[in-house]
N, C-alpha and C positions, 0 to 999 in steps of 0.2 A: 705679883702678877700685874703686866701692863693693862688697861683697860680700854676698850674702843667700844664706841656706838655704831652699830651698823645701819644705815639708811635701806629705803629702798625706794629704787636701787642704787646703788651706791654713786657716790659721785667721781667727778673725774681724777682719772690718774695721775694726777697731779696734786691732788690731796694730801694731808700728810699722812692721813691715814697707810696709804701706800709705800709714801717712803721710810717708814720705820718699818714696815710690813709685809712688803712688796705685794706684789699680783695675786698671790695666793687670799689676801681678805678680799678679793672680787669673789672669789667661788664658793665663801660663804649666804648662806639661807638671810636673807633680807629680815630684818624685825628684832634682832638680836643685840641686846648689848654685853658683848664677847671680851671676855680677858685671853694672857697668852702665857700659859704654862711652861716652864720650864723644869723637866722631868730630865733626870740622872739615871741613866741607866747603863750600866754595865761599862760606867768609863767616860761615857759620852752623853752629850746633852741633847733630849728630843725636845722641841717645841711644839704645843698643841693648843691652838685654838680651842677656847670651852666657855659655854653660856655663864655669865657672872655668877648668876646666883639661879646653879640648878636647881634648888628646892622650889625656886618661884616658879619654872617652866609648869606647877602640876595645873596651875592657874588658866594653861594655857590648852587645856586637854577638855575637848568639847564630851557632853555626856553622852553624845551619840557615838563616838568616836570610844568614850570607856565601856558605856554595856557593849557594844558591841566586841571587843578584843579587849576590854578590860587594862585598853595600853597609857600606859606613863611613863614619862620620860626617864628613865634608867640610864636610857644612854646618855643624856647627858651629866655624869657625875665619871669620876675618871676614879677604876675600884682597884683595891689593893690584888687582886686576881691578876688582871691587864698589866700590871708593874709590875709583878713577879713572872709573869711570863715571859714578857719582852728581854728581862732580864737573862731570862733562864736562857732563849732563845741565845741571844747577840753572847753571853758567855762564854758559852758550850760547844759555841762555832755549827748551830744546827741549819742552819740554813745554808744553803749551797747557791751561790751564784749563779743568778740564770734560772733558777727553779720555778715552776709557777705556784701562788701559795691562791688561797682564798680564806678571809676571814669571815666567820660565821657572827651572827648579830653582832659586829662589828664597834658600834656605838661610835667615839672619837676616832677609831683608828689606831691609838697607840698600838697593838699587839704590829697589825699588819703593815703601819710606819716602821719599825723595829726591822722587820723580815725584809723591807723595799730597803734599807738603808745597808743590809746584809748582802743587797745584790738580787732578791726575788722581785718578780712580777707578780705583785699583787690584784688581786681583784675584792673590794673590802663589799661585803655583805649584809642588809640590815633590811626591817619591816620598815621602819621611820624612813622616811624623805629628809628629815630635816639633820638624821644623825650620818646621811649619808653624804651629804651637802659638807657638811665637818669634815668628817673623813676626808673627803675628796679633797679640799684645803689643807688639811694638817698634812697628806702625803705632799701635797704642792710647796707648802712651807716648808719642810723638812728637804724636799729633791728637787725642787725646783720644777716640776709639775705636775698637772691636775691627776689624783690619785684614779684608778677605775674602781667604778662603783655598778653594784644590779640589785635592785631588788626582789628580794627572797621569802617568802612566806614558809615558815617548815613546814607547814601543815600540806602544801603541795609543792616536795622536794623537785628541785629542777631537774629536767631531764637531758641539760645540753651545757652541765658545767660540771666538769670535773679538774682535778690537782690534783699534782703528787703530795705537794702538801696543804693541811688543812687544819686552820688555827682557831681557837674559841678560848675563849675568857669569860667566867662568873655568868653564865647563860643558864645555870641550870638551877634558879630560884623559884619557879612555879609547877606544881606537879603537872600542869597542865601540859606542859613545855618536853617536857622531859622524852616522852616517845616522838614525836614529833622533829626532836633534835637527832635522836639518834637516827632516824631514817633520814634525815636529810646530811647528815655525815656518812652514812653510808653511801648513800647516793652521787654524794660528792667527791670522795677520796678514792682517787688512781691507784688499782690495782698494783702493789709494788710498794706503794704511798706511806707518808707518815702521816697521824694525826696529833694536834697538844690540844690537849684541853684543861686547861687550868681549873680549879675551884677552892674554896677555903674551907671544904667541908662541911658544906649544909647540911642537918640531918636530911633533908628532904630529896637531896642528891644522892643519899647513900645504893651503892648500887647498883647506879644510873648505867656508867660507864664500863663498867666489869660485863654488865651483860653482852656485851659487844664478844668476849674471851668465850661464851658458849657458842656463838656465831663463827668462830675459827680467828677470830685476830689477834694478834698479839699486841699485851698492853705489861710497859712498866710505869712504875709508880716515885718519881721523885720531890722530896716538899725541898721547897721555898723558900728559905727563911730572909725577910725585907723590914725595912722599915720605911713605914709610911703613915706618912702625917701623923709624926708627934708617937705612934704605936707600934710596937713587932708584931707583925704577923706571919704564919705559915699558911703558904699555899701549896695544895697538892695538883701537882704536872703530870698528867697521866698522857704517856707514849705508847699512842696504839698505831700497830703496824698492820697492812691489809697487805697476804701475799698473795703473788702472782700465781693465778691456777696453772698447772703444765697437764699438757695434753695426756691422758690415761690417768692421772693422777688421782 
């Protein structure tokens, strides 16, 4: 991984910063000394922007900021979930050109870079400021501009964003999260729609997703099998469909 210091705010474009990296290291989050990933997926090479050493970000997490949402930097770590999806995604030819996608806590972006590079409009979704700053650079870096980004709180699902499709990767780690999720995926996915929700099988997760199939959705179940960093892992890609009501139905 290449290494860069980010300033703030950054210096002029002319820097070399830039010319190994173009415009897209402007649209990173200031204070950051950033490496540049290069992720193989499905044939093709994504580049992502990511904190050098995210273990050090917890450092950065004020105590008012953790009682209060209990939040740590997750997103900045790039998890074998996001890999196996993106995969699964750009393989299988799921994504349809032109489609509008949204990604749920979003973190780097890899899932929803994956879907923009398949030809979707993305819209990448997260609680962090600072994981959505990423995001918005890795889609820039990868297509040459600045990704869309909103911030999302599940706990009060948006009332004025929805997509046909609707993507999530390894979100479902804390019981807290867990309801919370699945109403704001509800909330979000276009009647018609498809959903991917990745995960590696958390006990904690079991469950999770399947309750949606009492609610009328249809969901299948395909794993993943990847290797990343140095380990095989499978992840489980769960495809939930939300159909279209028809009138008397």
């Amino acid at each position: 991984m290449a290494q860069i210091r980010m300033r703030t705010p950054p210096g002029a474009i002319e820097d070399p910063l830039y010319t190994d990296f173009g415009r897209a290291a402007r649209l990173l989050p200031g204070g950051y000394e950033a490496a540049v990933r290069r992720v193989p997926v499905a044939g093709r090479t994504i580049r992502l922007f990511q904190p050098a050493d995210p273990n050090a970000l917890a450092d950065r997490v004020g105590p008012r900021a953790f009682e209060e949402d209990e939040r740590f930097p997750y997103w900045a770590e790039l998890w074998a979930s996001g890999v196996a999806l993106a995969e699964f995604l750009l393989a299988t030819n799921r994504v349809k050109p032109g489609v509008g996608a949204v990604e749920l806590g979003c973190g780097l972006g890899l899932v929803g870079t994956a879907a923009a590079l398949a030809g979707a409009r993305v819209v990448f979704t997260d609680y962090d400021p600072d994981a959505l700053g990423f995001a918005r650079a890795n889609h820039a870096l990868n297509l040459g501009r600045p990704g869309e980004v909103r911030t999302v709180d599940w706990r009060e699902p948006p009332e004025d964003l929805t997509a046909p499709l609707v993507l999530a990767a390894d979100v479902l780690y804390e019981h807290r999260f867990l309801d919370p999720f699945l109403q704001t995926l509800k909330a979000v996915l276009a009647p018609g729609g498809l959903a991917f929700v990745a995960e590696p099988g958390r006990k904690i997760a079991e469950g999770t997703v399947e309750r949606l199939e009492r609610e009328g959705f249809r969901r299948e179940l395909h794993l993943v099998e990847i290797g990343w960093q140095g380990a095989s892992h499978g992840v489980w890609v769960h495809e939930i469909g939300r159909e279209v009501k028809r009138l008397g139905g």
